[in-house]
N, C-alpha and C positions, 0 to 999 in steps of 0.2 A: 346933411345926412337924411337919408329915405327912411321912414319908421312907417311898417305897416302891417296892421295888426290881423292876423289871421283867420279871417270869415271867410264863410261859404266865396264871396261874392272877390273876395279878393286870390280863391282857390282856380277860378272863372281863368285867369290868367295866364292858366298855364297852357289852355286849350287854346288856340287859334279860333279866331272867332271867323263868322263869314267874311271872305272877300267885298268889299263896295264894291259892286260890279252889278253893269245892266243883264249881262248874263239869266237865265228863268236859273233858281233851284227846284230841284226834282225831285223827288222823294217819295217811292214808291207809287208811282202814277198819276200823284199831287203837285200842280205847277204854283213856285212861291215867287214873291219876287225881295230882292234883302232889304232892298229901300223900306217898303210899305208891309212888310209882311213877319219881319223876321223874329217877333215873338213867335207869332203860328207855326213859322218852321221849327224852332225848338221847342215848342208842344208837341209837334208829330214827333219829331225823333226820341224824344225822353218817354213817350206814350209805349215806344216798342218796348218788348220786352227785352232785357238787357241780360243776358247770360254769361258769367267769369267761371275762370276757376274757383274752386271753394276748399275750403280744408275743412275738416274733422266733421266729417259727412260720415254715417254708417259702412262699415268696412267694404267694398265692393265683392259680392259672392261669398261673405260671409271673414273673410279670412286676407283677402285685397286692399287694395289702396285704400286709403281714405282722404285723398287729394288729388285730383288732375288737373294739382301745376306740373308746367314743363309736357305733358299729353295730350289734353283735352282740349284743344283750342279749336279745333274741326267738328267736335260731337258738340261742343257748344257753338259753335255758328251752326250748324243743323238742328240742332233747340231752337236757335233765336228763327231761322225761315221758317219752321214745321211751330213755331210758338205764332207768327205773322196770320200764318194759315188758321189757324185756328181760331183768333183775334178776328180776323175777317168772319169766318162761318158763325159764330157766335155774339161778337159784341159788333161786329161790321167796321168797314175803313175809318169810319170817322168817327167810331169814339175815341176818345182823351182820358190818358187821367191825368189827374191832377193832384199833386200833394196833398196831404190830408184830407181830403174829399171822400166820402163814403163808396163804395164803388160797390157794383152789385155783384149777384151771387155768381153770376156766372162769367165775370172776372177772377176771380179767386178761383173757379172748377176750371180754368183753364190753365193759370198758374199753378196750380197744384199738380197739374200731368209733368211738370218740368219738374218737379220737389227732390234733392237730391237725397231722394231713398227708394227701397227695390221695389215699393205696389205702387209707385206712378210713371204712368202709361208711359212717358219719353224720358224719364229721370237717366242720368249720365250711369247709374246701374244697369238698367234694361240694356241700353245702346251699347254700353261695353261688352254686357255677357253677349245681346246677340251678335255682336260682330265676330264672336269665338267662330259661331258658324259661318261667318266670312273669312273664314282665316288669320282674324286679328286677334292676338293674343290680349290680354286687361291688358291698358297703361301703353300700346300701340299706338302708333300715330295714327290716322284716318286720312285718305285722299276723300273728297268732294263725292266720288261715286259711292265709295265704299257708308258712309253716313248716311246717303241717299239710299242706298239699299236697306238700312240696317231701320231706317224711318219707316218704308215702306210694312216691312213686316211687324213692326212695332204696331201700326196703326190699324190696323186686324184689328186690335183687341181693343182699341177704341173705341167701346159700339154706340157712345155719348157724340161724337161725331162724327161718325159713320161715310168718312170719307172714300173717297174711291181715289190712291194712290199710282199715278202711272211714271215709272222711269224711262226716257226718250233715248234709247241706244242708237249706237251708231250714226248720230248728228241728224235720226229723222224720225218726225214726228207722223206717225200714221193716225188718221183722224177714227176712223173705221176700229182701231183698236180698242183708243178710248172712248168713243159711241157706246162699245159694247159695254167696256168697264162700268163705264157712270149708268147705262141703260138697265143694267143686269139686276132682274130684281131682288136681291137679296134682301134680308129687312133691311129698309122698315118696316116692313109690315111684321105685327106681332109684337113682344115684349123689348127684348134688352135693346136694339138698337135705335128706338128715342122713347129714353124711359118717361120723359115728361108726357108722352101721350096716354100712359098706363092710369095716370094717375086723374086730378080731377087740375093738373096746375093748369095753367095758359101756357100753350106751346109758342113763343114769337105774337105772344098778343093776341093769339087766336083760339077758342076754345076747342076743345077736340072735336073732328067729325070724322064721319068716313071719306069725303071729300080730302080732306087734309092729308090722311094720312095715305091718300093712290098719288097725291101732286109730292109727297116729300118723298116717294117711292120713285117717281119719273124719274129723277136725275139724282144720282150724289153726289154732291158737292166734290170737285175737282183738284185736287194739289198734282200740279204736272212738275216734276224734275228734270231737268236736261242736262247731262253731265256732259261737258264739251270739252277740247283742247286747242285753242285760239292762237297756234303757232309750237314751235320746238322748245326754243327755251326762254323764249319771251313774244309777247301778243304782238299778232302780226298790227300791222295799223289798218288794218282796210278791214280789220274787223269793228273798230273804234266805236263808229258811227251807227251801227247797227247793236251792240251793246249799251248804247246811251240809249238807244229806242225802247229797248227793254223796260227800263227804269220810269217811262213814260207813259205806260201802256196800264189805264185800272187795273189789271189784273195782277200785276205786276208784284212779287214775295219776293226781289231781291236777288243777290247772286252771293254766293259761298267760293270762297277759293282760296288762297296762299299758297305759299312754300311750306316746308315743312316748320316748325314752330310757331308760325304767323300767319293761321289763317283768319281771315276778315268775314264779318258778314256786310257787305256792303248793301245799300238803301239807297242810293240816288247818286245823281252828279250834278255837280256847275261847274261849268268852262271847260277845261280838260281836265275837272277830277275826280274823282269817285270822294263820297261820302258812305262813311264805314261805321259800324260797331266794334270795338275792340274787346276779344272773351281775356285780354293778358293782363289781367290787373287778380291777384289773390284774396275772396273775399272769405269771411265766416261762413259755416254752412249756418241755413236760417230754419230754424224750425216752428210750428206753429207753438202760438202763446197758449197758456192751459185755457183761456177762453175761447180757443181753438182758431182764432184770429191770427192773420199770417201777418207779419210782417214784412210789408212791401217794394220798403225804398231803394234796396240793393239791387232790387230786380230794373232799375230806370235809372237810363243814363244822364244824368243832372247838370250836365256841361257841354258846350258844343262839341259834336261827334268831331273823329278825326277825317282827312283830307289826305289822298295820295294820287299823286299824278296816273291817270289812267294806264300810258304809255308802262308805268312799273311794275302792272297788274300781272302776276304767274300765269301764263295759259293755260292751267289747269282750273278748271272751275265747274260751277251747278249753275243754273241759272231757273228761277223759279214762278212760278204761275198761278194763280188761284181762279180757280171758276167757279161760281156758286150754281149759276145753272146754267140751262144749256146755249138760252141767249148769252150768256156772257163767255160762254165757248167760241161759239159761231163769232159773234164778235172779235173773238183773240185771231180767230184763224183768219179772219179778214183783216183783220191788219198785218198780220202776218204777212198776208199776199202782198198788201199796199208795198211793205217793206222791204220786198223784192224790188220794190221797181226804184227805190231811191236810188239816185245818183251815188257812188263812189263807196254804196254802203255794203259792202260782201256779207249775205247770206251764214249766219253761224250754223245752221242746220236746214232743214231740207221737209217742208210742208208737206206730205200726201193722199191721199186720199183713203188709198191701201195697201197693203205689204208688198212692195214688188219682189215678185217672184224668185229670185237672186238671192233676198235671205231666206233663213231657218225660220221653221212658222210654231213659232214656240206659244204654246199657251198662254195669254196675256192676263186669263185667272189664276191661274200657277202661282204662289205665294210665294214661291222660294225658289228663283230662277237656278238651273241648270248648276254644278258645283263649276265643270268644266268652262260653262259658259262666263261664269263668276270670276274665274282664275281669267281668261280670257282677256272679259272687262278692264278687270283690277291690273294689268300691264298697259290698256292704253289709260289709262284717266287717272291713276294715282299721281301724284307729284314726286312723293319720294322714292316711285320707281325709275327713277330719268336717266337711268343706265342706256340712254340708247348709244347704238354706235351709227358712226358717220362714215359710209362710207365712199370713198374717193371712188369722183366717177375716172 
C-alpha cells in the first residue's frame, strides 16, 4: 500500500514536470537548458505575475459580479502580459522573487495596479467597465484584441509608467507610427508622469537632473500588441516556427490567446510546446494586511507551469513586445527583418516603414480608436465570433 502524506512537495505531482530533453527551454527571450538549469527555469516562471480568477472581490460598478469564474480568463491573461510589461519597465527581466524574501517598493506599486478593486490602474474592474465601451457588456467573454484595446486606454492613466501603448492592426506593424508614439513628447516633463522626479527620491538610482528628465522624455517605454489570426479554425503550421521565435527575442511579453473559456497566457516553448500560465483555478480575493502589507503568494505560480502541443494553439491570439528604449526597438525590428529570411518560417505580420497608402490614416494618438472601426476589428480577431461561412467554390 502507497501512503503519502500531503505537502507542498508531494502537490509538485500533479503538474508535469519538464520533459528530459536536449531541446533549449525558452522563456520570455531567456535560453535554459533542463539538464543544468532547471531550478532557474522555475524561478523565471513562478517570478511572473500569476493572475486567476478570484471571488468575493468588491461588487464590479458597484452593483456586478463579484467573481470572474467562468468569464475572466482573457482579462486575466491581459493582466498577466500588461503585469510582464510593467515588471520589465520597472524591476527589469531579471529580477526574481523569491518566497519570503522582502521585495521592494516598487514590486508591490506594480502588483497593486492589478488589485481586484476599482482605483487600480488594470484591476479586472477598470478592464470590465472599459470594455462597456467596447461593446462588451460586465461578465462577457473577451477575444485577445478586445483586452488589448481595453489595456491600451487603461494605460493613459498610468502616469507612474508612462508607457506609450501601440496595437498592430491588420497583421502590420508601421515603424513610423510608433516612432511618433514613443517620440511624442508628452510628460515627462513636469509633475504626475514620474512623480519620483518631483520629489527629492532617486529616480533608477539616479539623482534628479535636468539631463534625466530630457533622456526619460526621448523615448517611452514601448508595450506593442499584435492581435493576429494564424489560420481558420486551427494554426496553420507554417506559422509554427516563426511563433517560437517570438518567444526568443528580449523583448519578448508572451502571447494571449484561447477559445473561449480557456484562454492561456503563454511564456515560452520547448520541442513543440508552448509553455503557459493557466488564470482557471478560483482563488480568494487578497486584500492588503492593516499593516497595509500585501499578501503575495497567490499572485506566483509555485508548480511547474503547464505544456500544450503548439499544433493545439487557437489561431486567434496577441502576441506581445516590450521596448524600453529606442535601441531595443531598433533592435526588435531587426530581427524582425532577420526572421523574414528563415527557411520555412511564414511571416505572421508584415514589417514597414510607413502606412501604405491603401489603408485609412487613422490618428495613432487618438485614444479611443473609431467605434465603427472597433466593431470592424472585433469580427476578425475575436474567437467567439467564428461564425464564418464557408463558402463552396
Amino acid at each position: 500500500l502507497f501512503l503519502a502524506t500531503l505537502t507542498y512537495d508531494t502537490l509538485r505531482f500533479e503538474y508535469e514536470d519538464f520533459p528530459e530533453t536536449k531541446e533549449p527551454v525558452w522563456i520570455l527571450g531567456r535560453k535554459y537548458s533542463v539538464f543544468t538549469e532547471k531550478e532557474e527555469i522555475l524561478l523565471d516562471v513562478t517570478s511572473r505575475l500569476w493572475f486567476t480568477y478570484r471571488k468575493n472581490f468588491p461588487a464590479i460598478g458597484g452593483t456586478g459580479p463579484t467573481s470572474d469564474t467562468g468569464w475572466g480568463c482573457m482579462l486575466r491573461c491581459g493582466q498577466m502580459i500588461f503585469a510582464q510589461a510593467l515588471v520589465c519597465r520597472h524591476l527589469g527581466r531579471d529580477w526574481r522573487w523569491i518566497k519570503g524574501k522582502r521585495q521592494v517598493d516598487n514590486y508591490f506599486n506594480v502588483l497593486n495596479a492589478f488589485i481586484d478593486k476599482k482605483d487600480s490602474y488594470y484591476s479586472i474592474h477598470q478592464i470590465a467597465q472599459m470594455g462597456v465601451g467596447e461593446g462588451k457588456s460586465i461578465g462577457q467573454w473577451y477575444g485577445p484584441n478586445t483586452v488589448a484595446q481595453v489595456l491600451k486606454k487603461l494605460a493613459t492613466f498610468d502616469t507612474w509608467s508612462s508607457l506609450a501603448v501601440h496595437i498592430a492592426m491588420d497583421n502590420t506593424v508601421v515603424m513610423e507610427e510608433i516612432r511618433r508614439l514613443c517620440q511624442s513628447n508628452v510628460p515627462c516633463a513636469g509633475a504626475a508622469a514620474c512623480p519620483a522626479l518631483e520629489s527629492d527620491v532617486l529616480y533608477n538610482g539616479c539623482p534628479e537632473d535636468v539631463g534625466l528628465r530630457e533622456r526619460l522624455a526621448l523615448w517611452k517605454p514601448l508595450v506593442l500588441l499584435i492581435p493576429l489570426r494564424l489560420g481558420l479554425t486551427e494554426i496553420n503550421e507554417a506559422y509554427i516556427e516563426t511563433l517560437k521565435h517570438c518567444f526568443m527575442m528580449p523583448q519578448s511579453l508572451g502571447v494571449i490567446g484561447g477559445k473561449p473559456n480557456s484562454a492561456h497566457y503563454f511564456i515560452g516553448y520547448v520541442g513543440e510546446e508552448l509553455i503557459y500560465l493557466d488564470p482557471h483555478t478560483t482563488q480568494p480575493a487578497v486584500e492588503p494586511s492593516d499593516s497595509g502589507c500585501l499578501p503575495d503568494e497567490s499572485f506566483h505560480c509555485q508548480h511547474p507551469p503547464c505544456r500544450m502541443s503548439i499544433a493545439e494553439l487557437d489561431p486567434s491570439i496577441a502576441v506581445g513586445f516590450f521596448c524600453n528604449t529606442e535601441a531595443d526597438f531598433n533592435d526588435w525590428c531587426q530581427q524582425i527583418k532577420k526572421l523574414s529570411l528563415v527557411r520555412g518560417a511564414l511571416p505572421m505580420f508584415e514589417l514597414v516603414e510607413r502606412q501604405p497608402s491603401h489603408f485609412s490614416n487613422p490618428d495613432v494618438l487618438n485614444l479611443t480608436p473609431d467605434s465603427s472601426d472597433a466593431d470592424r476589428l472585433e469580427r476578425f480577431f475575436d474567437s467567439e465570433d467564428e461564425d464564418f461561412e464557408i463558402l463552396s467554390l
